[in-house]
C-alpha positions in Angstrom: -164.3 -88.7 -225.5 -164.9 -86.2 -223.1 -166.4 -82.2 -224.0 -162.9 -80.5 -223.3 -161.6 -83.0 -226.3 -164.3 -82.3 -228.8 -164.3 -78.8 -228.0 -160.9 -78.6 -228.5 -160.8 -80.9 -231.6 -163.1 -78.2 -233.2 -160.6 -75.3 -232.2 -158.0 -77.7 -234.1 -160.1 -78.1 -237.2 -161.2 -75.0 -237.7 -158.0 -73.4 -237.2 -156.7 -75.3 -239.9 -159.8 -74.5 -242.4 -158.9 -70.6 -241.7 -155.6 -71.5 -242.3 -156.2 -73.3 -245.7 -158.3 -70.1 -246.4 -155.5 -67.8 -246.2 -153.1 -69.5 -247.9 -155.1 -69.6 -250.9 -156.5 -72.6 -252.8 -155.1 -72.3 -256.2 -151.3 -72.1 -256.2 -149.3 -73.2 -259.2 -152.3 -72.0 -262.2 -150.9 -68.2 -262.0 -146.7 -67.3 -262.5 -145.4 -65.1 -259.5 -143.2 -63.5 -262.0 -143.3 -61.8 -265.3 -144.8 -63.6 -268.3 -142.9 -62.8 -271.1 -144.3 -63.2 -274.8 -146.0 -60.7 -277.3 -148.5 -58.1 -277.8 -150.6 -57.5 -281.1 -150.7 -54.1 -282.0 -154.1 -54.3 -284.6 -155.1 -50.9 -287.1 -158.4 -49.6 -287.5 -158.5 -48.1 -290.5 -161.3 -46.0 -292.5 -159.5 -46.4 -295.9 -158.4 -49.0 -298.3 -154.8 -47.5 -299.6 -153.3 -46.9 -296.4 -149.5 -47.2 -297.5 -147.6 -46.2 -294.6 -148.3 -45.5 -290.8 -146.2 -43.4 -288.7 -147.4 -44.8 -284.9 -146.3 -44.5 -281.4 -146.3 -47.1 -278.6 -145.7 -46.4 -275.0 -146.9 -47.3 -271.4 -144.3 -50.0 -271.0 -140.8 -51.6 -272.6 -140.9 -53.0 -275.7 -138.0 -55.5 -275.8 -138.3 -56.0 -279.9 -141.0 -54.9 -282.6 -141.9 -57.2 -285.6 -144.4 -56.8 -288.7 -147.6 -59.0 -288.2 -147.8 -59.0 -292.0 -145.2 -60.8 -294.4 -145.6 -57.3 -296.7 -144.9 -54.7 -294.0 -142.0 -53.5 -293.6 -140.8 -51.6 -290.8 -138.7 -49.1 -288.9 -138.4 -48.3 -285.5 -136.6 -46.0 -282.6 -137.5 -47.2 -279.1 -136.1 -43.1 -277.5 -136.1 -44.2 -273.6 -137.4 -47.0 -272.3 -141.4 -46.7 -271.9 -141.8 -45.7 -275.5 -141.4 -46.8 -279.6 -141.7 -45.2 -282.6 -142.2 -46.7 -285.5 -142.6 -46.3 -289.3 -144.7 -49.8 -291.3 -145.1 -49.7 -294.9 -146.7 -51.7 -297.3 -150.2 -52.8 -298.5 -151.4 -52.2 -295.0 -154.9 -53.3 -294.5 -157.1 -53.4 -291.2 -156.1 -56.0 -288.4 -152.4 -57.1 -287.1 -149.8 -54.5 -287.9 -147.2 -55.4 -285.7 -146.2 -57.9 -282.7 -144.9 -55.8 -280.0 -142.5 -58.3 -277.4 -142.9 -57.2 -274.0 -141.4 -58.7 -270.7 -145.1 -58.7 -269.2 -148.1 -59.6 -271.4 -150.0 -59.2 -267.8 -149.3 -55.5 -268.4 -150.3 -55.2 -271.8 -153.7 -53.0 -270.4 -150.8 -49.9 -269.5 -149.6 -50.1 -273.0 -150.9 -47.4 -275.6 -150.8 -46.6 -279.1 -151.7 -43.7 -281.6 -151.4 -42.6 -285.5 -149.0 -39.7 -285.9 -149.2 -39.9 -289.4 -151.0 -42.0 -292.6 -150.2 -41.9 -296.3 -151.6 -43.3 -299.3 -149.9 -45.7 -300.6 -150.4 -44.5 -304.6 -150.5 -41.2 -303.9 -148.0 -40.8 -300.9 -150.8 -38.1 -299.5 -151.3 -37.5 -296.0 -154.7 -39.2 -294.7 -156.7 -37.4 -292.5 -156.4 -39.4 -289.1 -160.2 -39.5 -288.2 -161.2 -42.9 -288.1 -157.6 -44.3 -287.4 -156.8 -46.2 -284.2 -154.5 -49.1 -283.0 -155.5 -51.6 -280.0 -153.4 -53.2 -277.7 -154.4 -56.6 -277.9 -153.0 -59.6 -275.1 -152.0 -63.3 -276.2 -155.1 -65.1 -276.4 -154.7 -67.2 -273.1 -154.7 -63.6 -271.0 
């Protein structure tokens, strides 16, 4: 074979390596799209008779809302379309509250959540809300 064919042989090959590079090597593991599924909404809580919570999500649409615990029970008012509010009551305890389905569980870092309001459960009294707090957390395979 003669230089001008090996030299251009070697053009050839590595046009096609830089090629392969910018196509990407991985194609098919990661949706182009939205992923649809759910978002847990979990409570931090300083007390032991929380009774009801009185919370606010936003930072993205919430298609439906749903009670994490077989207890809870809920109400809620989604007012436009990047926020929910929403009233649980129960024997609420520390950990899942509620299961928040979005249309984008990639997006679940731009969603937010904050106590307006707590109340004992025996008493119906107001709680102080230092201490409180609600994380946003993604489907386990995220």
């Amino acid at each position: 074979m003669s230089r001008s064919g090996i030299v251009a042989r070697a053009r050839l090959a590595a046009a096609l390596a830089a090629a392969a590079l910018a196509c990407g090597g991985d194609h098919g593991t990661e949706p182009s799209g939205p992923v649809p599924g759910v978002l847990t909404l979990e409570l931090v809580t300083p007390r032991s008779d929380d009774g009801a919570i009185l919370l606010t999500v936003s930072g993205g649409p919430v298609a439906s809302i749903e009670a994490a615990g077989s207890g809870y029970q809920l109400f809620s008012v989604i007012p436009d379309t990047l926020t929910a509010r929403v009233l649980v009551t129960g024997d609420l305890a520390a950990g899942a509250l509620l299961r928040l389905h979005v249309a984008d569980t990639r997006r679940a870092a731009a969603y937010r959540a904050s106590v307006a309001q707590a109340a004992s459960r025996d008493t119906f009294a107001q709680q102080p809300l230092a201490g409180y707090a609600l994380r946003v957390v993604p489907p386990a395979s995220e």
